[in-house]
C-alpha positions in Angstrom: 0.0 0.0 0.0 1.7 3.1 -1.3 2.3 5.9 1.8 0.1 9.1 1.8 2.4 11.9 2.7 -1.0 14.2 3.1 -1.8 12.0 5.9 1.2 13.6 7.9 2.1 17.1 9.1 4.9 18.7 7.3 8.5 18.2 9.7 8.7 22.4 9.6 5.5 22.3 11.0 6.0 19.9 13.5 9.1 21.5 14.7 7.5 24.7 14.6 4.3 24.0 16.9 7.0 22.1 19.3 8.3 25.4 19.5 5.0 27.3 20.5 5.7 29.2 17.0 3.2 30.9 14.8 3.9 31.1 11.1 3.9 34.6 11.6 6.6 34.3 14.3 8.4 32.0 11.8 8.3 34.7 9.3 9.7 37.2 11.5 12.3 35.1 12.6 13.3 34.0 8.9 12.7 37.2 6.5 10.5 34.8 4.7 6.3 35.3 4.2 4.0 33.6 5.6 2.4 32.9 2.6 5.6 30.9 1.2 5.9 29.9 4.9 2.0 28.5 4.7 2.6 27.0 1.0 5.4 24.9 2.1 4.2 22.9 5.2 1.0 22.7 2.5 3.5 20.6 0.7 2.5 22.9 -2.4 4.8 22.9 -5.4 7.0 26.1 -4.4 10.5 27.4 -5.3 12.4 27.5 -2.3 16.3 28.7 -1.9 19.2 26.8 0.0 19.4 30.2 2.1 15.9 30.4 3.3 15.8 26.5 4.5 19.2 27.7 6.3 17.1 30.2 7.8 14.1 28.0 8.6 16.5 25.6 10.4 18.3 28.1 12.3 15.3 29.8 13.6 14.3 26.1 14.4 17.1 25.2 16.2 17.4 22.3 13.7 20.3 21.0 12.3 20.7 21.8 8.9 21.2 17.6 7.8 18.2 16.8 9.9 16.2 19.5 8.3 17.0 18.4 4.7 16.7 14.7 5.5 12.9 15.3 6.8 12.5 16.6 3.8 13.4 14.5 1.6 10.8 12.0 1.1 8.5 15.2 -0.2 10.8 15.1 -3.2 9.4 13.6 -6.3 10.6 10.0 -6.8 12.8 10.2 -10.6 12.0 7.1 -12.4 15.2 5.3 -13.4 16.2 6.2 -17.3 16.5 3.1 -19.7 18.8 4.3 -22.6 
């Protein structure tokens, strides 16, 4: 049975709740809006920079590999290439 990711809160948003943080405070903190803030832990198709998950972790108090590894599994799978 394939995994529903929708099922489960995005790890930003988990870390940011555990942190009594609003997305406004989270936009404050980051120089990022709330808007993009909102679209991402929606899991919505967005263009997001190196910097500003830098900044999300660090206003997190996450570690920058544990960050990027929770993340991971949002990224679309690339089927193998057959040449």
């Amino acid at each position: 049975m394939p995994v529903i990711y929708d099922e489960y809160p995005h790890p930003i948003r988990i870390a940011r709740q555990k942190r009594g943080l609003t997305l406004y405070d989270l936009a404050q903190l980051t120089h990022i809006s709330v808007a993009k803030l909102s679209k991402l832990e929606s899991k919505k198709n967005i263009r997001i920079y190196v910097d500003q998950l830098v900044s999300i972790a660090d206003a997190l108090d996450l570690p920058w590999s544990e960050l990027v590894t929770s993340l991971n599994k949002y990224l679309p799978k690339k089927e193998p290439r057959h040449e």
